[in-house]
C-alpha positions in Angstrom: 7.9 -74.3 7.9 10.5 -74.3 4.9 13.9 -73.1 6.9 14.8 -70.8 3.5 14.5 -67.6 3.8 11.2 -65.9 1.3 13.0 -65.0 -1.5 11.9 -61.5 -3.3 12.3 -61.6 -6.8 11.1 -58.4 -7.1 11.0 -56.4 -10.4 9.8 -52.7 -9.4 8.3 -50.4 -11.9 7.7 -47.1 -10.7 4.5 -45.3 -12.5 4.0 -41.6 -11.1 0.4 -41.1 -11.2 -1.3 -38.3 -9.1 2.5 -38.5 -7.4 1.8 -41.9 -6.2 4.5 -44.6 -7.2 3.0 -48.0 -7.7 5.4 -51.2 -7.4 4.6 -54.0 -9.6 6.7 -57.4 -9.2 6.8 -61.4 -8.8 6.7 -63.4 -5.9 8.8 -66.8 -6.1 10.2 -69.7 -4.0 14.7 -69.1 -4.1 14.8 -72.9 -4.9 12.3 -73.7 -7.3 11.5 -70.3 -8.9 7.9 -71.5 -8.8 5.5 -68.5 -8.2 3.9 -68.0 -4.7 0.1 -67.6 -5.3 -1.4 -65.6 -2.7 1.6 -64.2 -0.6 1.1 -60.8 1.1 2.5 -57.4 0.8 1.7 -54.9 3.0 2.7 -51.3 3.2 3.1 -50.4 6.6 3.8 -47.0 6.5 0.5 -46.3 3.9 -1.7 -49.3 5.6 -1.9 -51.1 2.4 -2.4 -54.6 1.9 -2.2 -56.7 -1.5 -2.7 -60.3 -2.6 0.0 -61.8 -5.6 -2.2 -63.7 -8.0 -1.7 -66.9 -9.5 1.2 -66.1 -11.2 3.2 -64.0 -7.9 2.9 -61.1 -9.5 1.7 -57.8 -7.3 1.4 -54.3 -7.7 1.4 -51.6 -4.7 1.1 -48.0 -3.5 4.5 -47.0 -2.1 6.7 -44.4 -1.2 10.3 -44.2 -1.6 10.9 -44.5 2.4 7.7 -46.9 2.9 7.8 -49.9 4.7 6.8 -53.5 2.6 6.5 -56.7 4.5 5.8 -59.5 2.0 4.9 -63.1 3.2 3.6 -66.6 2.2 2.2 -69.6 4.3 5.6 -71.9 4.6 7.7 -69.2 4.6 9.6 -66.4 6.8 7.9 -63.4 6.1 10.7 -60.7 4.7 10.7 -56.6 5.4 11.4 -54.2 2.7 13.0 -50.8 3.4 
């Protein structure tokens, strides 16, 4: 397991649509900036879970005081508060 920490490069865009706020942002290794294809975000707080695509990038329901836990095979998975 890669000893650095998940880094979250993490570029949130907040669209109010039937008062939901969606989060939309990339996923990327801290060393190599290379996207991470397939890591998981999961809103605890809603029960949501998402997929990045090839290119890291996600978008999410979320709340301003929601809970996001984002993770990748290889790497320590990182909470969001």
């Amino acid at each position: 397991m890669n000893r650095f920490v998940l880094t979250l490069l993490i570029m949130f865009t907040a669209e109010f649509v039937f008062a939901q706020t969606s989060l939309r942002g990339k996923i990327m290794d801290s060393k190599t900036d290379a996207p991470l294809e397939g890591a998981t975000i999961f809103n605890t707080t809603l029960g949501l879970f998402r997929k990045a695509g090839q290119d890291g990038m996600f978008s999410i329901r979320a709340n301003e005081n929601d809970v996001l836990i984002f993770s990748s095979a290889g790497y320590r998975p990182d909470t969001v508060k």
